[in-house]
N, C-alpha and C positions, 0 to 999 in steps of 0.2 A: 504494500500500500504506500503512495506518496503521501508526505508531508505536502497538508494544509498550509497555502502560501498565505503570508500577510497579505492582510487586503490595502494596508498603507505603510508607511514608512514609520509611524509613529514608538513603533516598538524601537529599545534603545538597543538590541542589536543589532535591525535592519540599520537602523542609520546609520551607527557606527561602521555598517559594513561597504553603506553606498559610500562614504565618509572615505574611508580609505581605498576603494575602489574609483572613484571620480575626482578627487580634490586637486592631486597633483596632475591628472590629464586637463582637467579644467585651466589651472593655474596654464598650465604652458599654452595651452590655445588662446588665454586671454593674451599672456605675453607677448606672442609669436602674431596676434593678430594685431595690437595695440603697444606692444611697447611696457616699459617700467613707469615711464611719469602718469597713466593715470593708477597707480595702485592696483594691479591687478592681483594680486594677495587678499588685500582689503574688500573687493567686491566678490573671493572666492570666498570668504566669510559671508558676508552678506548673504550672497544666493543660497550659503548651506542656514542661515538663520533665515531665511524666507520659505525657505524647506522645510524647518522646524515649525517653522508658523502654522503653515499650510499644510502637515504631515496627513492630516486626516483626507483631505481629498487628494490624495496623490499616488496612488499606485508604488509600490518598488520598480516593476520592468519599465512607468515612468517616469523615473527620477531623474535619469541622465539627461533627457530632455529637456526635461521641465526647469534643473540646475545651468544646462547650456545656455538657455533661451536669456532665463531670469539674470546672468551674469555677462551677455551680451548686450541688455536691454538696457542694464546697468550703465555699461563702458558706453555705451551710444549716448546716453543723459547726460554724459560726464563728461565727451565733446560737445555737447549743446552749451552746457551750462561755461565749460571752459572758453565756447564762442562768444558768449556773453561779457564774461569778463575781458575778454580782449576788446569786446569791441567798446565799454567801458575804457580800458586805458588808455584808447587812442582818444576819446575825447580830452579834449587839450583843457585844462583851469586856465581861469584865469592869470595873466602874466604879471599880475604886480600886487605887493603885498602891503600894507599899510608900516612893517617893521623892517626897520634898518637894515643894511646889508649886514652890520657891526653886530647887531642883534642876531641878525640869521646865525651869522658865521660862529658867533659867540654858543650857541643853543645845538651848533652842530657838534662842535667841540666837546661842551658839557657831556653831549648824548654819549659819545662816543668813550668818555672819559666812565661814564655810567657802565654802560657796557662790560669797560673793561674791571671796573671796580665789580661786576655781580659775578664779573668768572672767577674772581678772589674765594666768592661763597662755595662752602659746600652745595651738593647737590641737595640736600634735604633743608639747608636755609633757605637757598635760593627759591625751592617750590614753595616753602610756608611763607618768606616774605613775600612773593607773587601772587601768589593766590589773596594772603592777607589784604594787601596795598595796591594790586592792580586791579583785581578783581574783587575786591570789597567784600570776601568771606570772614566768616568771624572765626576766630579760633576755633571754638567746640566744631564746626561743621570742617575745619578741616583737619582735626584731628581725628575726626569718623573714613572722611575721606582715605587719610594715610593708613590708618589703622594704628595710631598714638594716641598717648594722652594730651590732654589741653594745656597743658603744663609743661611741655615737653616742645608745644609747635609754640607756644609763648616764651620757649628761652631760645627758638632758632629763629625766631621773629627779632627778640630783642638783640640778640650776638649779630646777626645780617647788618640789622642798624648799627652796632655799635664797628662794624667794618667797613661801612659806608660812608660814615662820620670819619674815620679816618682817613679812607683814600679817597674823599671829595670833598672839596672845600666847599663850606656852602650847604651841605647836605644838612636838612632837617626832618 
Protein backbone atom coordinates (compact mmCIF):
# COMPACT_ATOMS: atom_id res chain seq x y z
CA UNK A 1 0.00 0.00 0.00
CA UNK A 2 1.23 3.61 -0.66
CA UNK A 3 1.63 6.34 1.76
CA UNK A 4 -1.13 8.95 1.97
CA UNK A 5 0.45 12.08 0.35
CA UNK A 6 0.03 15.56 2.18
CA UNK A 7 -2.47 17.31 0.76
CA UNK A 8 -0.28 20.64 1.44
CA UNK A 9 2.94 21.69 2.50
CA UNK A 10 1.95 22.80 5.87
CA UNK A 11 3.40 19.73 7.72
CA UNK A 12 6.93 20.76 9.11
CA UNK A 13 8.46 17.98 7.33
CA UNK A 14 7.10 18.58 3.93
CA UNK A 15 8.43 21.86 4.17
CA UNK A 16 11.48 21.32 5.50
CA UNK A 17 11.97 18.93 2.73
CA UNK A 18 10.66 21.31 -0.20
CA UNK A 19 13.10 23.74 1.87
CA UNK A 20 16.20 21.84 1.16
CA UNK A 21 15.17 20.46 -2.15
CA UNK A 22 14.30 24.17 -3.96
CA UNK A 23 16.12 26.97 -1.96
CA UNK A 24 19.47 26.78 -3.35
CA UNK A 25 18.07 25.96 -7.11
CA UNK A 26 15.93 28.96 -6.50
CA UNK A 27 18.63 31.14 -5.20
CA UNK A 28 20.87 30.51 -8.34
CA UNK A 29 18.10 31.07 -10.92
CA UNK A 30 17.36 34.39 -9.17
CA UNK A 31 21.04 35.01 -9.21
CA UNK A 32 21.85 33.88 -12.75
CA UNK A 33 18.72 35.77 -13.98
CA UNK A 34 19.14 39.12 -11.95
CA UNK A 35 22.22 39.48 -10.44
CA UNK A 36 23.59 40.03 -6.42
CA UNK A 37 22.29 43.88 -6.18
CA UNK A 38 18.64 43.04 -5.95
CA UNK A 39 19.08 40.58 -2.98
CA UNK A 40 18.28 37.46 -4.21
CA UNK A 41 18.82 35.47 -0.85
CA UNK A 42 16.46 37.87 0.76
CA UNK A 43 13.57 37.36 -1.78
CA UNK A 44 14.44 33.35 -1.50
CA UNK A 45 13.35 33.80 2.06
CA UNK A 46 10.49 35.62 1.34
CA UNK A 47 8.95 33.25 -1.28
CA UNK A 48 9.66 30.35 1.29
CA UNK A 49 7.71 32.64 4.07
CA UNK A 50 4.89 33.25 1.43
CA UNK A 51 4.84 29.58 1.30
CA UNK A 52 4.56 29.26 4.85
CA UNK A 53 1.68 31.78 4.78
CA UNK A 54 -0.02 30.06 2.13
CA UNK A 55 0.87 26.32 3.07
CA UNK A 56 -2.77 25.24 3.29
CA UNK A 57 -3.67 25.99 -0.39
CA UNK A 58 -0.74 24.62 -1.96
CA UNK A 59 0.00 21.32 -2.96
CA UNK A 60 3.67 19.62 -2.30
CA UNK A 61 4.01 18.46 -6.27
CA UNK A 62 3.14 22.45 -6.35
CA UNK A 63 5.59 24.19 -4.59
CA UNK A 64 8.29 24.58 -6.87
CA UNK A 65 6.04 26.45 -9.00
CA UNK A 66 4.36 28.38 -6.81
CA UNK A 67 8.03 29.24 -4.99
CA UNK A 68 9.51 30.10 -8.61
CA UNK A 69 6.69 32.33 -9.69
CA UNK A 70 6.25 34.06 -6.08
CA UNK A 71 10.22 34.85 -6.09
CA UNK A 72 10.31 36.10 -9.65
CA UNK A 73 7.33 38.36 -9.11
CA UNK A 74 9.26 39.59 -6.33
CA UNK A 75 12.70 40.50 -8.40
CA UNK A 76 10.38 42.12 -11.04
CA UNK A 77 8.66 44.62 -8.19
CA UNK A 78 12.13 45.30 -7.01
CA UNK A 79 13.09 46.67 -10.69
CA UNK A 80 9.85 48.72 -10.66
CA UNK A 81 10.37 50.05 -7.54
CA UNK A 82 14.32 50.56 -8.19
CA UNK A 83 12.99 52.47 -11.57
CA UNK A 84 11.23 54.68 -9.20
CA UNK A 85 13.85 55.66 -7.23
CA UNK A 86 16.01 56.43 -10.01
CA UNK A 87 13.94 58.36 -11.76
CA UNK A 88 13.55 60.32 -8.35
CA UNK A 89 17.40 61.07 -8.30
CA UNK A 90 17.45 62.58 -11.54
CA UNK A 91 15.09 65.10 -10.54
CA UNK A 92 17.48 67.88 -9.99
CA UNK A 93 16.69 70.29 -6.17
CA UNK A 94 16.98 73.10 -6.19
CA UNK A 95 20.46 74.95 -6.67
CA UNK A 96 20.98 77.39 -3.89
CA UNK A 97 20.61 77.08 -0.31
CA UNK A 98 20.00 79.91 2.20
CA UNK A 99 23.54 78.70 4.30
CA UNK A 100 26.91 79.78 3.65
CA UNK A 101 29.37 77.93 1.76
CA UNK A 102 31.55 78.20 5.21
CA UNK A 103 28.53 76.65 6.88
CA UNK A 104 28.13 73.98 4.30
CA UNK A 105 31.70 73.11 4.36
CA UNK A 106 31.88 73.45 8.10
CA UNK A 107 28.69 70.66 8.72
CA UNK A 108 30.58 68.50 6.03
CA UNK A 109 33.53 68.24 8.11
CA UNK A 110 31.78 67.94 11.46
CA UNK A 111 29.61 64.92 9.64
CA UNK A 112 32.54 63.24 8.65
CA UNK A 113 34.51 63.90 11.98
CA UNK A 114 31.06 62.18 13.56
CA UNK A 115 31.58 59.35 11.48
CA UNK A 116 34.79 58.60 12.31
CA UNK A 117 34.21 59.26 16.04
CA UNK A 118 31.16 56.28 16.07
CA UNK A 119 33.71 53.78 14.44
CA UNK A 120 35.61 54.45 17.86
CA UNK A 121 32.37 52.61 19.59
CA UNK A 122 31.84 49.23 20.18
CA UNK A 123 29.50 47.51 18.10
CA UNK A 124 26.99 47.08 20.94
CA UNK A 125 27.39 51.03 22.00
CA UNK A 126 27.02 52.04 18.62
CA UNK A 127 23.59 50.15 18.09
CA UNK A 128 22.09 51.26 21.71
CA UNK A 129 23.31 54.83 21.11
CA UNK A 130 21.59 54.67 17.45
CA UNK A 131 18.70 53.26 18.14
CA UNK A 132 18.51 55.49 21.41
CA UNK A 133 19.31 59.14 19.74
CA UNK A 134 18.58 58.55 16.02
CA UNK A 135 15.72 56.67 16.22
CA UNK A 136 14.08 57.83 19.57
CA UNK A 137 13.62 54.25 21.31
CA UNK A 138 13.71 54.23 24.84
CA UNK A 139 15.89 52.05 26.72
CA UNK A 140 13.42 49.38 28.13
CA UNK A 141 12.32 48.66 24.33
CA UNK A 142 15.68 48.38 23.22
CA UNK A 143 16.99 46.29 25.73
CA UNK A 144 13.93 43.76 24.69
CA UNK A 145 15.19 44.27 21.20
CA UNK A 146 18.83 43.19 22.09
CA UNK A 147 17.85 40.69 24.47
CA UNK A 148 19.78 42.84 27.70
CA UNK A 149 18.86 44.44 30.54
CA UNK A 150 17.84 48.38 30.72
CA UNK A 151 20.76 48.95 32.78
CA UNK A 152 23.01 47.58 30.60
CA UNK A 153 21.94 49.54 27.17
CA UNK A 154 21.85 52.78 29.77
CA UNK A 155 25.67 52.40 30.40
CA UNK A 156 26.42 51.69 26.55
CA UNK A 157 24.27 54.72 25.94
CA UNK A 158 26.18 56.67 28.50
CA UNK A 159 30.09 55.24 27.77
CA UNK A 160 29.11 56.13 23.48
CA UNK A 161 28.47 59.64 24.97
CA UNK A 162 31.10 59.96 27.06
CA UNK A 163 33.52 58.91 23.64
CA UNK A 164 31.93 61.24 21.68
CA UNK A 165 32.54 64.10 24.00
CA UNK A 166 35.85 63.29 23.79
CA UNK A 167 36.61 62.94 20.13
CA UNK A 168 34.20 65.87 19.06
CA UNK A 169 34.41 69.16 20.04
CA UNK A 170 31.39 70.50 20.46
CA UNK A 171 29.41 67.24 21.16
CA UNK A 172 26.46 67.50 23.46
Amino acid sequence: MRDKQPENVCDQNVFSHIYEEFSKDLYNYLYYKYGEVLNPRDKVQDAFIKLLDKCEDVVPNKAKNFLFTIANNMMLNEIKHQKVVLRYKQIVPKGYTNETPEFIFEQEQYFQKYQKALGLLTEDQRVSFLLNKVEGKKQTEIAEMLGTTRKAIENRVYMAYKILKENLEGFN
